[in-house]
N, C-alpha and C positions, 0 to 999 in steps of 0.2 A: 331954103337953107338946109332945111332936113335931108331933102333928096343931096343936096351936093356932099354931107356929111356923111351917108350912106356911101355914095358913088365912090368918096374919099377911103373908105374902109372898106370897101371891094378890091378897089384895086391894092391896095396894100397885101390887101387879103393873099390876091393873085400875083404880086411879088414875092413874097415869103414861100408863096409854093413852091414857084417853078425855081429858086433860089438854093431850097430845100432838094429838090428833085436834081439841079444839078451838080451840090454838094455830094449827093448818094452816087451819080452818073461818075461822076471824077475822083471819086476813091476807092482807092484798089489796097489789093494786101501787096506783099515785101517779102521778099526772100531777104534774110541777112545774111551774106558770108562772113563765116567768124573770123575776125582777124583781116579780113580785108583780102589784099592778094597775099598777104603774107600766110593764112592757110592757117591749119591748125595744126602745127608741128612742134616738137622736142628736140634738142640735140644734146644727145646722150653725153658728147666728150665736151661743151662747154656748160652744158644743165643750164641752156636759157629758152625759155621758149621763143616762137619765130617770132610773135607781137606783145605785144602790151593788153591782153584781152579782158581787162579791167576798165584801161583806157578806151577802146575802141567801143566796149558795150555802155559805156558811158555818153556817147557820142550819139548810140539811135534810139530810135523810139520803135517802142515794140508794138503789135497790139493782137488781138483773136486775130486766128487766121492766118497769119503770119510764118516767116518758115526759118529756122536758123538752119544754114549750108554748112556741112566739116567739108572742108577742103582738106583731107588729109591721107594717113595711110596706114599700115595695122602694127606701128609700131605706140601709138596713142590709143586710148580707150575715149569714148564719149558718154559719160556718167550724165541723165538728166535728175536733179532731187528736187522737190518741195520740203524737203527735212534740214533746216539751217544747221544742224549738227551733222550728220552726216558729210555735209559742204565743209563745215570746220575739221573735220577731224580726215579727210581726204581718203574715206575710205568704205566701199557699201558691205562690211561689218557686220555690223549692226542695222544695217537700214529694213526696212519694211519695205514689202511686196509694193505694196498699194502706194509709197511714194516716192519712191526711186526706182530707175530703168534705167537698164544699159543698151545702147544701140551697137549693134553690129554693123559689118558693113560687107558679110557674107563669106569671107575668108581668113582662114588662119596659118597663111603666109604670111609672113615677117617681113617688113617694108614695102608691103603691095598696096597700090595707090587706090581709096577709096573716096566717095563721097556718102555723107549722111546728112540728110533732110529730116531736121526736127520740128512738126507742126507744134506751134503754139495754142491751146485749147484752152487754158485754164488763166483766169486773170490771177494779179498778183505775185507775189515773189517768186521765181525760182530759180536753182543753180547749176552751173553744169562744172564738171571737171573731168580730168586724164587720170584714172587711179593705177595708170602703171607704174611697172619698177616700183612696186609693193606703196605707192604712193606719193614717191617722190617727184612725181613729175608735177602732179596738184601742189606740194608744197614750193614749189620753184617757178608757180606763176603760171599753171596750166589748169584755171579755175578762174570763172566769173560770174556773177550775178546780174540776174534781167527785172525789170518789175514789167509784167502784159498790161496794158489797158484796155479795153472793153473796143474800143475804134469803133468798128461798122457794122461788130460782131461775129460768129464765126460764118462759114459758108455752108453749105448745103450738105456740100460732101463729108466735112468734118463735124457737124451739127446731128451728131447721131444720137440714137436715145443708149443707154447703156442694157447689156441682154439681160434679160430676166434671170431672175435669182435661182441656184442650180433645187431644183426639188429632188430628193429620193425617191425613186418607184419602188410601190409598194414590194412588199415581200409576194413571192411565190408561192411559198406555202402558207399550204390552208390554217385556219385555226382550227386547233385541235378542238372540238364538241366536247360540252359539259356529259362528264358519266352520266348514265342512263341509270336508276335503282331499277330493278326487278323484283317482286315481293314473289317469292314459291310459296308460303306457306300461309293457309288462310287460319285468322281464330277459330278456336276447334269451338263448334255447335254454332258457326255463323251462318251456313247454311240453313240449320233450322230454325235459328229466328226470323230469317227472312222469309218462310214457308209460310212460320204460325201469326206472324204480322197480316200476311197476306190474307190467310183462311176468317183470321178476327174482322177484316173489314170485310170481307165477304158476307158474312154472319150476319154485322148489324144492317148490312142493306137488306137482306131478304129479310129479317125483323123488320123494318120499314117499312117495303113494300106491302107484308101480310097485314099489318095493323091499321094501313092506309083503303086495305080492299075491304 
């Protein structure tokens, strides 16, 4: 009974593996295009943007690793934040280095078609918007929020460690040496006290010696 109870929990064992193993085999990351085929556009004389990019990001599931596509052209901006005020207020202002970035897409021709590939690295909330036309294209609907989940984690390529923290080299110049004192001038009759000290111990040894012969 023991042994078929064993054999029983082996094999289980060795289902869950390979179960495991082809869960890992069949999951892959995701490119999202934003907006679908509708792209990530503005038009200026009706102020609508091409999709619903509230609606649509509501729609996928995000996770590490993952890539959101702009389908677009250099009449939009692509604003990424981690800063929920900045997101509200539709504009990188005020925003900090460290968590808002704008992606280029290499030209600053006016309605030259780009695309921009944003890797997803970091779990959790974040937002992207258009801060053109002084921000009115983010308040007219050209802004959405993602939350990443953790999925299968990131990959290889994107899984970097960050660079080491910048250090100052040292200075070039030398440290300037502590002054040196110089004495020129000795206590006047220091010399002969050091003569008559001398001659005094001389003295009492050859006393010694004569009273010892």
């Amino acid at each position: 009974m023991a042994m078929a109870v064993d054999s029983m929990v082996f094999f289980v064992a060795v289902a869950l593996f390979f179960n495991l193993a082809a869960s890992q085999s069949t999951a892959k990351y995701t490119n999202h295009t934003v907006g679908g085929p509708a792209g990530w556009f503005y038009n200026i004389n009706t102020k609508k943007t091409s999709a619903d990019y509230s609606a649509w990001a509501a729609k996928q599931t995000f996770n590490l690793g993952d890539y959101l596509i702009f389908s677009t052209n250099t009449n939009q901006t692509v604003i990424q934040t981690y800063n929920e005020t900045t997101y509200r207020n539709c504009s990188m202002d005020d925003a900090s280095d460290d968590d808002t970035f704008q992606y280029q897409g290499g030209s600053n021709e006016f309605g030259e078609a780009m695309t921009v590939a944003v890797p997803l690295t970091i779990e959790g909330a974040q937002y992207y918007f258009s801060d053109a036309d002084d921000g009115t294209q983010c308040l007219n609907g050209m802004a959405f929020e993602i939350k990443v989940g953790h999925g299968i984690g990131l990959p290889p390529n994107l899984n970097q460690p960050p660079p080491p923290p910048y250090v100052e080299p040292p200075s070039t110049v030398e440290a300037e040496s502590p002054p040196i004192t110089v004495v020129t001038n000795r206590p006047n009759g220091g010399g002969v006290r050091s003569s008559t000290g001398l001659f005094l111990v001389v003295s009492i040894l050859v006393v010694l010696v004569l009273h010892l012969v």
